[in-house]
C-alpha positions in Angstrom: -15.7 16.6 10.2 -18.7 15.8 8.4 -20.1 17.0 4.9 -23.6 17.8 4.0 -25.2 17.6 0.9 -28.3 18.9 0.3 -30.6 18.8 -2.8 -33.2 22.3 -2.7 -34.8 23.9 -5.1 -33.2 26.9 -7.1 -35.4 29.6 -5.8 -34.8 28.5 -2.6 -31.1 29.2 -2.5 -30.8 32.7 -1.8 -32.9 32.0 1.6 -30.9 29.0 2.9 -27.7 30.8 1.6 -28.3 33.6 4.5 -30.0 31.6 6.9 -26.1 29.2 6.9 -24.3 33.0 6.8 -26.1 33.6 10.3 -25.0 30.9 11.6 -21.3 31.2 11.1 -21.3 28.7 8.2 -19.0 30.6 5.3 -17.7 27.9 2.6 -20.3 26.5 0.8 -20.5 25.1 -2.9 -23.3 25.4 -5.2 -24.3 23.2 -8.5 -27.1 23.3 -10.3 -28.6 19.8 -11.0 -31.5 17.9 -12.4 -33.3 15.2 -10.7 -36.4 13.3 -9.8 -37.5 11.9 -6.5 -41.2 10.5 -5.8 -42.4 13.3 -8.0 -41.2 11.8 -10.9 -41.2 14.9 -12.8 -44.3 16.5 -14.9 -46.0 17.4 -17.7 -45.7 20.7 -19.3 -48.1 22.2 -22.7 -45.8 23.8 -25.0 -47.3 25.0 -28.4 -49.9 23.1 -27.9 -48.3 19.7 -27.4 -47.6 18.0 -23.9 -44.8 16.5 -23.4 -43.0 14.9 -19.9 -40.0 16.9 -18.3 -38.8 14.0 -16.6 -35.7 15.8 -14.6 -36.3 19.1 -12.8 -34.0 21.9 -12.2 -32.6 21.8 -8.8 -29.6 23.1 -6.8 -27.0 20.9 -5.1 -25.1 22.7 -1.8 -22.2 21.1 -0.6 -20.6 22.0 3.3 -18.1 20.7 4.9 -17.9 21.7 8.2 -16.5 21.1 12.3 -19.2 17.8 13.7 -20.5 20.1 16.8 -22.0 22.5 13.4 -23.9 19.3 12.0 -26.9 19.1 13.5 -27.2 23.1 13.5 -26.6 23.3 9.7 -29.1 20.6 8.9 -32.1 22.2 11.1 -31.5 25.9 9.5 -31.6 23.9 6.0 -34.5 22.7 6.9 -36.6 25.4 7.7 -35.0 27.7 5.0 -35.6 25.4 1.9 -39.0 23.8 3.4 -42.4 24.7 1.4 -44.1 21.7 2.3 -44.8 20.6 -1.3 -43.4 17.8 -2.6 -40.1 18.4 -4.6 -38.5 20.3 -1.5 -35.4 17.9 -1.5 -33.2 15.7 0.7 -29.5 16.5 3.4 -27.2 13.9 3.2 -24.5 13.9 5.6 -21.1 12.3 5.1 -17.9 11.7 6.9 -14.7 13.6 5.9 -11.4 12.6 6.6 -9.2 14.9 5.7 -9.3 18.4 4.6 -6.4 20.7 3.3 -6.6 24.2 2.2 -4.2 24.6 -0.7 -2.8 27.8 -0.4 -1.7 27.6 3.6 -1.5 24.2 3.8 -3.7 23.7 6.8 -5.3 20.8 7.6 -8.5 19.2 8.8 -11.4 21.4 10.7 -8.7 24.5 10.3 -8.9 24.2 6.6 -12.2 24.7 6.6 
């Protein structure tokens, strides 16, 4: 089992939330967040004075999910939350070891 953490932008999460749902992906955890990357944020004129936003609003997804769906996920991530600006965000994948769904006690990919 592997899961994959992926850093998007907010308006970007209704798109990449029904291109997963095609692909048989159902659990998925949302945060919003606030970060910087290379783009180290920007300026913004606000009654007439400028000042830096240094962290921008983003959207974290978390999946956990069987390995043979990795490389599936990550690809339909891609090409849903891709604008080809810069700010379009980074997939992190991660082992799991175990996974247990509280109320059935299941384990591991039938947990998830």
């Amino acid at each position: 089992m592997k899961k994959i953490e992926a850093i998007i932008k907010p308006f970007k999460l209704d798109e990449v939330k029904e291109a997963l749902q095609e692909i048989g992906l159902q659990g998925i955890t949302v945060t919003e967040a606030k970060g910087f990357g290379r783009q180290k944020g920007h300026t913004e004129l606000y009654r007439g004075a400028e000042y830096v936003v240094d962290f921008l609003p983003k959207v974290k997804l978390e999946i956990v999910l069987a390995d043979a769906q990795v490389e599936q996920a990550i690809e339909t991530i891609q090409n849903a939350a891709r604008t080809g600006k810069i700010g379009d965000g980074k997939i992190f994948v991660l082992p799991v070891e175990q996974a247990i769904r509280i109320r059935t006690g299941e384990t591991d990919e039938a947990a998830i």
